[in-house]
Phi, psi and omega in degrees: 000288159310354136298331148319298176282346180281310165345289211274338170294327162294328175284337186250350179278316160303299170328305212281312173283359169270333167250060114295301188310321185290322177296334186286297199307316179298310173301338167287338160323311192274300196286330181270045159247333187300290160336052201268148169263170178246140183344308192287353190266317179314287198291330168259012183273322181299334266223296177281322168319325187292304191312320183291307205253351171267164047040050144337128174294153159305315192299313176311310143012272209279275197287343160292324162296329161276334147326282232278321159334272190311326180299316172311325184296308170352284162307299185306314186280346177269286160354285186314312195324129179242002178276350189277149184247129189319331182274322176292298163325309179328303201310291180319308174296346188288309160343292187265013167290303203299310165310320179288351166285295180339306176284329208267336178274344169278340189272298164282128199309178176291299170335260205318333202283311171320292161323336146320298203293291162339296207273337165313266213317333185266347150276340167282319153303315166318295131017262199313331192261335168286334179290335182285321185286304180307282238299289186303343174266338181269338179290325176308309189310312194296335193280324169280323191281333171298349192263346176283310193311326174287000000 
């Protein structure tokens, strides 16, 4: 018998700290979501980042940061836009991604740009594989709750 009540008090003692765990992560979530940068704070962390990993000349420097300036602006104002259809917005930002490759292969040699292409595709791949991992975790979820229903 007292093994029995240790069983379920240990069962309910677990529960509670795995959704303690769960609440935490949503509020940390929620704050770094909170956290919003403004366009210019945005356009200079890419800015530097590029700079670390192309070696970036100062001068590349300078017109690369003005870019990421507009661009950001960009965004933001198509984003706010509220006159706009989510399919429009898509459209648009897709628009000004692509001017921005355009301007970024006039700023940078062949050697950087290549080393560019490379490290954008290897954040994408990163990318695709955590969502393909939520993705499993959530068909897993979905897949226990069917299975309690039963």
């Amino acid at each position: 018998m007292k093994l029995k009540i240790f069983a379920i008090a240990l069962m309910l003692a677990s529960g509670t700290v795995a959704t303690a765990q769960t609440v935490e992560k949503r509020q940390a979530l929620k704050e770094r979501k909170q956290i919003q940068l403004t366009p210019e704070q945005r356009a200079a962390n890419r800015t530097s980042k590029m700079q670390e990993t192309l070696s970036l000349s100062e001068d590349q420097s300078v017109k690369i940061r003005e870019l990421h300036n507009g661009i950001a602006l960009k965004q933001d104002a198509i984003r706010n836009d509220q006159n706009l259809s989510k399919e429009q917005k898509k459209e648009a930002l897709k628009a000004n991604h692509d001017a921005y490759k355009i301007q970024l292969a006039q700023i940078l040699d062949e050697t950087q740009l290549k080393k560019y292409e490379d490290w954008e595709k290897h954040k994408m791949e990163k990318r695709e594989a955590k969502q393909r991992a939520h993705a499993g975790k959530k068909i897993e979820a979905e897949e226990t709750l069917e299975n309690d229903d039963l």
